[in-house]
N, C-alpha and C positions, 0 to 999 in steps of 0.2 A: 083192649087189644085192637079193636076199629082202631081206635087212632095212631099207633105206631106199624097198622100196616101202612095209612095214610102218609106217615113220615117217608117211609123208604121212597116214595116217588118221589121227591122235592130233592132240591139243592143243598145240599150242606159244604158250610164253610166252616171249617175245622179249627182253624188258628185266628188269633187275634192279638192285634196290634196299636196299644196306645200310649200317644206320643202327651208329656206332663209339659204344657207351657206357660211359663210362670210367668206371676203379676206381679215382678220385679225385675227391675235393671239394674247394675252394677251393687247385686246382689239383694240391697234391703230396700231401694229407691223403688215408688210404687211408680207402676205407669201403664198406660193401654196397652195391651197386647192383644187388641182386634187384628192389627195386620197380620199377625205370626199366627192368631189363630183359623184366620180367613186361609193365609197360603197351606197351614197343615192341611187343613179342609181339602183343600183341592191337591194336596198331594196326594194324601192318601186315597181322594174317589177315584183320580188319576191311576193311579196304580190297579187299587182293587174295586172300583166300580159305584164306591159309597162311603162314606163318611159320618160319625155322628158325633156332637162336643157337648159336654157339659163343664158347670161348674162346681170346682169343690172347694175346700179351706186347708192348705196345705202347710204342716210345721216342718221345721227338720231344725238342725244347731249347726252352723254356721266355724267353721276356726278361728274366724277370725272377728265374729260379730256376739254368737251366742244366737237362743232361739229367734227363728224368723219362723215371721207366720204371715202366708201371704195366700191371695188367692188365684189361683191356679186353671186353668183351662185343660180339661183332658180332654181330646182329640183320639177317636179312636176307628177302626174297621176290621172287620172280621173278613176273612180272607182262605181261600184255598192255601194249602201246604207252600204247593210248588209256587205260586205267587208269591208268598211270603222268603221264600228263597231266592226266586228270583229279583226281589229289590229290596232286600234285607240291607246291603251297603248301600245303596241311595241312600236308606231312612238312617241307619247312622251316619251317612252324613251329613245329610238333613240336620241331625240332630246336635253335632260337633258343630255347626254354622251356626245354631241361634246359640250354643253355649257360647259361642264367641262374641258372636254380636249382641248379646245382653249379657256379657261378662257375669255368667254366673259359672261357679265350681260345680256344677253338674247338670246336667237334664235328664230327666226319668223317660224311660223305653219300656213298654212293658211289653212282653210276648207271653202270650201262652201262662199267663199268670206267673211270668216273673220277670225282676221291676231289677232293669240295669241304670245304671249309674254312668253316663254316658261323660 
């Protein structure tokens, strides 16, 4: 019980927000995506004050290719509410710009534990 009296003084960030930046180009073509993952970085600490990226191993099925399995940069920040509302259209748009510019059919957004299809 000491320690969630201890919680109540601290800061809490309620929502969270991460952006899926793939390890392809014009869909199955592998290629660095340090720059896109450096500029998410610094959007998101922009906005909400911090930033953290990992690596995962991402599948999905393609219409027009069949499985691709690529790897993946998630880029993510946890965030106040009202932050998250207030630059909620920046990040999609954010996110519509690298779907275009790495011509893929989607970029994954995740909020608050659910994963849109941008």
């Amino acid at each position: 019980m000491k320690t969630i009296k201890k919680l109540k003084n601290l800061i809490v960030l309620e929502s969270n927000v991460k952006i899926y930046i793939p390890g392809t180009i014009n869909i199955n073509e592998t290629f660095d995506n340090s720059i896109f993952v450096d500029n998410t970085l610094k959007l998101l600490s922009g906005f909400f004050g911090g930033s953290t990226s990992y690596k995962a191993l991402g599948c999905w099925i393609s219409q027009n290719i069949g499985l691709i399995k690529e790897n993946v940069t998630i880029c993510e920040s946890y965030c106040k509410e009202t932050d998250l509302q207030k630059h909620i259209d920046s990040i999609i748009d954010y996110c519509e710009e690298i779907k275009k510019t790495l011509n893929q059919e989607n970029i994954s957004l995740e909020i608050n534990n659910k994963l849109y299809f941008v």
